[in-house]
C-alpha positions in Angstrom: -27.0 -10.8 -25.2 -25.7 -9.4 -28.1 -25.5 -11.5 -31.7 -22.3 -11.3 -33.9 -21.9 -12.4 -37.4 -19.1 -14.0 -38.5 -17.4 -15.1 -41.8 -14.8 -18.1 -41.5 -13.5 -20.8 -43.9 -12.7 -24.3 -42.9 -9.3 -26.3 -43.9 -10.2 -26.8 -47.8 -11.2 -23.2 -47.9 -14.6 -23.9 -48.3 -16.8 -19.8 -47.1 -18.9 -20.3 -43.7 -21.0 -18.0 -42.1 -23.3 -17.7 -39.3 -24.2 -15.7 -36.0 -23.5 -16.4 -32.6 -24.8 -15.0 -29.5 -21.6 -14.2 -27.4 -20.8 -11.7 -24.9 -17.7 -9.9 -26.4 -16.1 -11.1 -29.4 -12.8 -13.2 -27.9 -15.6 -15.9 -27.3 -16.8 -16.3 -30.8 -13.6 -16.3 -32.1 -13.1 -19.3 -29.0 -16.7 -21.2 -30.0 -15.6 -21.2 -34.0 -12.1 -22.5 -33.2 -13.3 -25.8 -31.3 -15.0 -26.4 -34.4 -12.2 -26.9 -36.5 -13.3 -23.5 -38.5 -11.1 -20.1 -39.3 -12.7 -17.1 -38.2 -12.0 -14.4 -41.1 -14.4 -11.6 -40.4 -16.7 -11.2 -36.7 -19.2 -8.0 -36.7 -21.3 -7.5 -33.8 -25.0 -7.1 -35.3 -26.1 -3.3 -35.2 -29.3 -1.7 -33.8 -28.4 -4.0 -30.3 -25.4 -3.2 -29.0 -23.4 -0.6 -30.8 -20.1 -1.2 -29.5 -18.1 1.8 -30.9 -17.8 5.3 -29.4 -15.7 6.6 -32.3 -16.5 8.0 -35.6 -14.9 7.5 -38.9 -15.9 9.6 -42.1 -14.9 7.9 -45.7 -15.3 9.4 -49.0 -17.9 8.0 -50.8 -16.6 9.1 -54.4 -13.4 6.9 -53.4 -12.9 3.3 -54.6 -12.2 1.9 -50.9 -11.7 3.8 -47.9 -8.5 3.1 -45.8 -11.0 1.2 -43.1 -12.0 -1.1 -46.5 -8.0 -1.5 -47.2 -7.5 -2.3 -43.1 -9.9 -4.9 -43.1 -8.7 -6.5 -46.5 -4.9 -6.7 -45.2 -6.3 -7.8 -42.1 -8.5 -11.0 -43.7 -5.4 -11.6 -45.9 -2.8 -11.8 -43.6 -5.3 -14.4 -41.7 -5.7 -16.6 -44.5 -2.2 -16.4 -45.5 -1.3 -17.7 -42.3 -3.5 -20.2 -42.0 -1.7 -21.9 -44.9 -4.1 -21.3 -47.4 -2.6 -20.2 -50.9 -2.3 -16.0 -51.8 -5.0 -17.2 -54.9 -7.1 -19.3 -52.8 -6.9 -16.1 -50.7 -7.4 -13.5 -52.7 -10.6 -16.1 -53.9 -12.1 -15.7 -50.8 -11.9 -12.0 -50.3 -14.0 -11.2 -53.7 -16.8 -13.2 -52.0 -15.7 -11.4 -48.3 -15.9 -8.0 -49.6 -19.0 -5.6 -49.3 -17.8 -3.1 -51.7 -18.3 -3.4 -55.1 -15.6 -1.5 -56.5 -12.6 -2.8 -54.5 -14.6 -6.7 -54.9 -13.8 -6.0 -58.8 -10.3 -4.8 -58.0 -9.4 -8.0 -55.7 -10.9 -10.0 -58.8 -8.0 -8.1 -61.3 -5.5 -8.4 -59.0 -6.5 -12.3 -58.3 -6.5 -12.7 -62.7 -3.1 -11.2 -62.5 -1.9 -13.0 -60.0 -3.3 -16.4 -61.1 -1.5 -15.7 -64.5 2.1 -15.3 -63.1 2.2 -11.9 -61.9 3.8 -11.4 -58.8 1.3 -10.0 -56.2 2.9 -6.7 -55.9 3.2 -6.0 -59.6 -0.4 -6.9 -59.4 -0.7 -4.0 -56.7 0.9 -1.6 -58.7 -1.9 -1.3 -61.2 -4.4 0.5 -58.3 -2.0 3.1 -56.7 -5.1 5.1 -55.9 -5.5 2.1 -53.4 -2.6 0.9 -52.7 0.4 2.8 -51.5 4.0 2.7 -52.0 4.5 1.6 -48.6 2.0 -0.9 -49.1 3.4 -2.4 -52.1 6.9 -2.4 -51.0 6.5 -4.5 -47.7 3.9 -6.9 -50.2 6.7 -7.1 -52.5 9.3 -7.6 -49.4 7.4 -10.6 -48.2 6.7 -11.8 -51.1 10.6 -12.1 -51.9 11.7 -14.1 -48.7 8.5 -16.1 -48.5 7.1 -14.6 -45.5 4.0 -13.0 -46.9 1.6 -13.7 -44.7 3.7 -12.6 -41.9 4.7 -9.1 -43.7 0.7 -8.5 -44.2 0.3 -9.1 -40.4 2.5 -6.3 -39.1 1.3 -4.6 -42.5 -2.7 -4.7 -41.2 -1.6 -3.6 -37.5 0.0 -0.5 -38.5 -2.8 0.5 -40.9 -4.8 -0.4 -38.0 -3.0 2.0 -35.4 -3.3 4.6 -37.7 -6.5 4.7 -38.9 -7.5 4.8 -34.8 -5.3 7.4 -34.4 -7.6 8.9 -37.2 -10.9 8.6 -36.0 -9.7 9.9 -32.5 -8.6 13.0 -34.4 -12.5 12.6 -36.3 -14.3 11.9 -33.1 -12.3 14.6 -31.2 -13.8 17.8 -33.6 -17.2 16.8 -33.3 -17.9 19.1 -30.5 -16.2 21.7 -31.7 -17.7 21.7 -35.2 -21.5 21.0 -33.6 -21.0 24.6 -31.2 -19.6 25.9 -34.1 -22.7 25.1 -36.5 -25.2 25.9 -33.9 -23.6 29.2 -32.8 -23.7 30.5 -36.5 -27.0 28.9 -37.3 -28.3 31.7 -34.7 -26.2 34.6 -35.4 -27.4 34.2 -39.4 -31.2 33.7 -37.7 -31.0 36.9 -35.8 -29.3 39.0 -38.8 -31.8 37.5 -41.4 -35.3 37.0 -39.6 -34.9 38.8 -36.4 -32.9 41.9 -36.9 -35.0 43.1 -40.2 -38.3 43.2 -37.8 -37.0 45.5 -35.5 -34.8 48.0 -38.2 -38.8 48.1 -39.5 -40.1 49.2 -36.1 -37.4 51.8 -36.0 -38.0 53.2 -39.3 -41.7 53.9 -38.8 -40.9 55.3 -35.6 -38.4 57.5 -37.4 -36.4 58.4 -34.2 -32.2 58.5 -34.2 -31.1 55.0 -32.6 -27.6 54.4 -31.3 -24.7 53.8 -33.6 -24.2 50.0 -32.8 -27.8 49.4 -33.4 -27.6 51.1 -37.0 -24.4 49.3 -37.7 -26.4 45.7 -36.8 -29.3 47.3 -38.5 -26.9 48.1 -41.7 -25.1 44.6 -41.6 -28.6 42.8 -41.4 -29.3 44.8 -44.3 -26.5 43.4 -46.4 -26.7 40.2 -45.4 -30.1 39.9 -45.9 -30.2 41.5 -49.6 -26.8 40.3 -50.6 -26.6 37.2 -49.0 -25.9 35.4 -52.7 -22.2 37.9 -53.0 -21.2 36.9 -49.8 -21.8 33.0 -50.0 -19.9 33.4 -53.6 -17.1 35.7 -52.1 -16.5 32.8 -49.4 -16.9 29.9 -52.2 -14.3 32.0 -54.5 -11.9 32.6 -51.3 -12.3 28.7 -50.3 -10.8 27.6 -53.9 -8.6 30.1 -54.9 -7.0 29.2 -51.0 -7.5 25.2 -51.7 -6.3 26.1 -55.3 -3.0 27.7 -53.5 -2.1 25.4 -50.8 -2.1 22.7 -54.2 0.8 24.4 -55.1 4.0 23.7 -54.0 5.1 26.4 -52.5 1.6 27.2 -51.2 2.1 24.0 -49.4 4.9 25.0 -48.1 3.8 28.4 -46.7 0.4 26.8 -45.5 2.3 23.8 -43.5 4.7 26.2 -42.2 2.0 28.1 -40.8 0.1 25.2 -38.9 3.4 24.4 -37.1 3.4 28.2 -35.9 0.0 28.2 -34.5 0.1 27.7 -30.8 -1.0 24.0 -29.7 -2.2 23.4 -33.0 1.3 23.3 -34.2 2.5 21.1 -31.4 -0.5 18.7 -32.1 0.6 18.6 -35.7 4.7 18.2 -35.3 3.7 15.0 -33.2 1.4 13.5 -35.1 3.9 13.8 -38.2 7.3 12.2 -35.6 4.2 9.4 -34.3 3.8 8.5 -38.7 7.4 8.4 -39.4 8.8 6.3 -36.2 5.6 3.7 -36.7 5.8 4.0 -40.9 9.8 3.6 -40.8 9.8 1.2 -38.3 7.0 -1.0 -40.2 9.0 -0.8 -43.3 13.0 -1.8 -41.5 11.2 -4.5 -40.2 9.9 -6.4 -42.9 12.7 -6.3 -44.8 12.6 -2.4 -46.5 16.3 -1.6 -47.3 17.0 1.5 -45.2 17.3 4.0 -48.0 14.9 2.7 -49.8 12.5 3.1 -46.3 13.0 7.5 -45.8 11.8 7.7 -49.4 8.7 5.7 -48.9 8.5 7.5 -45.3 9.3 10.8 -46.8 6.2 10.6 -49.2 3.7 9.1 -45.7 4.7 12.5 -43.8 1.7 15.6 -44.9 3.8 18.5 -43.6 5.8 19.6 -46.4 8.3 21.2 -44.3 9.0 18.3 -42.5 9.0 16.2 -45.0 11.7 18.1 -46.7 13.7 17.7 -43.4 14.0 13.9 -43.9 15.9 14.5 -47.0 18.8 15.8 -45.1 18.2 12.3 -42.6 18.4 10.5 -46.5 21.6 12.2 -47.3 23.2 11.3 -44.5 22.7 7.7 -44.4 23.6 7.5 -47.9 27.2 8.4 -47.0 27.7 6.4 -43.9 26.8 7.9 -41.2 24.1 6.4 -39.7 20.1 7.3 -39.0 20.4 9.0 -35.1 23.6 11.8 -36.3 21.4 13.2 -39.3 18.7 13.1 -37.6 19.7 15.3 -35.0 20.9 17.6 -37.5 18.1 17.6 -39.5 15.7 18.8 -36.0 12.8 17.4 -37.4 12.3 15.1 -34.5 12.8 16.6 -30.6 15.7 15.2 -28.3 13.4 12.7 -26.3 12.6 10.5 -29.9 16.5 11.0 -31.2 17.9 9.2 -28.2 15.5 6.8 -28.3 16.5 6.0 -31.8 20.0 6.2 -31.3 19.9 3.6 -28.4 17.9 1.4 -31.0 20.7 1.9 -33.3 23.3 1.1 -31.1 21.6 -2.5 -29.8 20.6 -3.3 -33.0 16.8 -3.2 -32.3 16.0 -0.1 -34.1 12.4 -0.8 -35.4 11.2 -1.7 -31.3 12.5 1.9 -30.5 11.0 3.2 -33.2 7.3 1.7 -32.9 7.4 2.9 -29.0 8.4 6.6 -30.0 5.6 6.3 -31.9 3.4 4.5 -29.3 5.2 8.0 -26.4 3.7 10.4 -29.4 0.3 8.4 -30.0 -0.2 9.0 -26.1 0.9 12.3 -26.2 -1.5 13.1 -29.2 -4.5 12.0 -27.6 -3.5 14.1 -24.7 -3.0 16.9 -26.8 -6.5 16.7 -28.7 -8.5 16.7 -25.0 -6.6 19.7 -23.7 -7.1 21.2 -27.4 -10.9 20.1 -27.1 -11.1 21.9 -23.9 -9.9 25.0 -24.5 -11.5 25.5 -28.0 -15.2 24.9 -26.7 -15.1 27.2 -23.7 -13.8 29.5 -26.4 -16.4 29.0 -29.4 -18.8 29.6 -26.7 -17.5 32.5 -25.4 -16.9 33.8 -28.5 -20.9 33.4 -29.8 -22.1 34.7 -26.5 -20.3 37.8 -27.3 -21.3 38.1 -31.1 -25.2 37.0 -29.7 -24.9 39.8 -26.7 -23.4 42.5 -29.0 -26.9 42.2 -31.0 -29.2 41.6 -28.5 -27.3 44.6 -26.4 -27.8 47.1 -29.5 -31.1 46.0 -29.9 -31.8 47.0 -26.2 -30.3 50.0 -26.6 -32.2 51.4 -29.4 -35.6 50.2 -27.7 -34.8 52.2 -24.9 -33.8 55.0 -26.8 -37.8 55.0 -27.9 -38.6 56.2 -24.7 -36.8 59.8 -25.4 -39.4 60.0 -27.8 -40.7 63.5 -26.9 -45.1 63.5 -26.8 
């Protein structure tokens, strides 16, 4: 049976923690309650029972990775619920929290906080941690005393997206493994392989067909100036990273994704699935409508589309309404705009806003299995080709040896 470990606190606050043997998690969190405990954190033990098929990849350079932010907003929005204090809270979490650097950040923000600050100017301090959006919904449920509930919708949307992430991760694995492999062997057969048989050739000193002195030649390169290519591609790779930094670089380079066939499709509704889930997270706890498109505006990647929303912003500013410039604006395709603009009409515009976003999230993961399917048949297509070409030359010229005359 598999063993979790769990993290709860009981009615004065006071840390527990333990491991239970429990078939799924729903009954640990059921065992815990009956005795009178909180449940905080539950984490089935690994080497067991791994539980998860996905993959999620943080950046270890970073302070805290948006899975250490989810869990954090999670746990807080718990123990803000539960009617324990935001500093008795924020307490807690220094002791809950497995990385060091964001433990010492909760401990700053908890000083602040404990000295008058208002949580969210206490947020404001990290915002290589802590987003605008974040902030802003803190600093809305912090104003009409509903901050626990604010950091509950808060944690479920950081939650949907960072799935929506690792399905994106977990989705390019295949390709990028074929991918690896399939130019592991064509560099072993123009560095190790191909270099035997140009030696054969040459002691033979007989003509050989022009492919196979074209492999020969590349081999040849590769294998002597192997150091001017690997620089030539390092050079390309920043001076291109360099450019797309750039503003209009950006531009160019996002306008380019959304021209590429699938990919492009892929993108466009991964960018209308953030905006309807973002904007509708932010309209309803509280976010002033306005105030909302800027904080979406900055959530949306694709510079062109982002600069779309402007337009959406404009509009609203003058009166008239979100579903009218939207439409204008053609960032977002007809299916989402009437969508919106019944939710504008019945006055329950974030609803039809978070199930765009939940049409699109389907449609996305759709998307990246037919994407996923057509890319590997042709990565392996493609190496066949590039590994038959050489072997085919290579053929070629050995038979060739045979018009050797004796």
């Amino acid at each position: 049976m598999p063993v979790f470990a769990y993290q709860a606190t009981d009615r004065h606050g006071k840390l527990i923690t333990g491991k239970i043997d429990a078939v799924e998690k729903q009954q640990v969190v059921t065992a815990l309650r009956k005795q009178n405990v909180l449940p905080i954190q539950i984490k089935q033990e690994k080497g067991f029972y791994p539980n998860s098929s996905s993959l999620s990849f943080s950046n270890p350079f970073k302070e805290a990775s948006n899975n250490d932010i989810m869990i954090f907003t999670r746990q807080l929005s718990t123990l803000l619920i539960s009617g324990i204090t935001l500093d008795k809270s924020l307490f807690i979490l220094t002791d809950l929290t497995e990385k060091e650097k964001l433990r010492d950040i909760i401990k700053t923000v908890r000083e602040k906080v404990h000295g008058g600050s208002t949580f969210a100017d206490a947020l404001t301090k990290h915002p290589k941690i802590f987003t605008r959006l974040f902030i802003n919904m803190v600093r809305v449920g912090e104003t009409g005393g509903v901050l626990g509930e604010v950091t509950e919708r808060l944690s479920d949307f950081l939650e949907k997206t960072q799935k929506l992430k690792e399905n994106i991760q977990s989705a390019m694995i295949y390709p990028a493994l074929l991918a690896l492999i399939g130019g592991s062997a064509v560099v072993v057969l123009m560095i190790f392989v191909i270099p035997k048989f140009a030696i054969i050739f040459s002691d033979i000193g007989q003509t050989i067909p022009l492919a196979a002195a074209i492999l020969i030649g590349l081999s040849s390169f590769v294998s002597n100036y192997w150091w001017i290519i690997l620089f030539f591609i390092i050079l390309s790779c920043y001076m291109g990273w360099h450019y797309i930094r750039t503003p209009q670089g950006k531009c160019k380079w996002d306008t380019w994704v959304l021209e590429i066939p699938y990919i492009g499709s892929l993108v466009r509704k991964i960018e209308i699935s953030r905006f309807c889930r973002t904007f509708g997270t932010l309209i309803k706890s509280g976010v002033p409508v306005l105030q909302s498109l800027l904080i979406v505006k900055e959530v949306i990647n694709n510079r062109v589309i982002s600069q779309s929303l402007e337009k959406i912003h404009s509009g609203v500013k003058v009166g008239k309404g979100i579903s009218g410039p939207l439409k204008e604006s053609n960032s977002l395709p007809p299916l989402a705009i009437h969508m919106i603009s019944i939710g504008e009409e019945t006055g329950n515009l974030e609803e039809m806003l978070f199930k765009v976003s939940d049409i699109y999230d389907n449609e996305i993961e759709v998307s990246i299995k037919n994407i996923i399917a057509l890319i590997g048949p042709l990565l392996i297509l493609m190496m066949a080709c590039i590994v038959g070409f050489i072997v085919l030359s290579l053929l070629t010229a050995i038979f060739s040896i045979n018009e050797i005359p004796f």
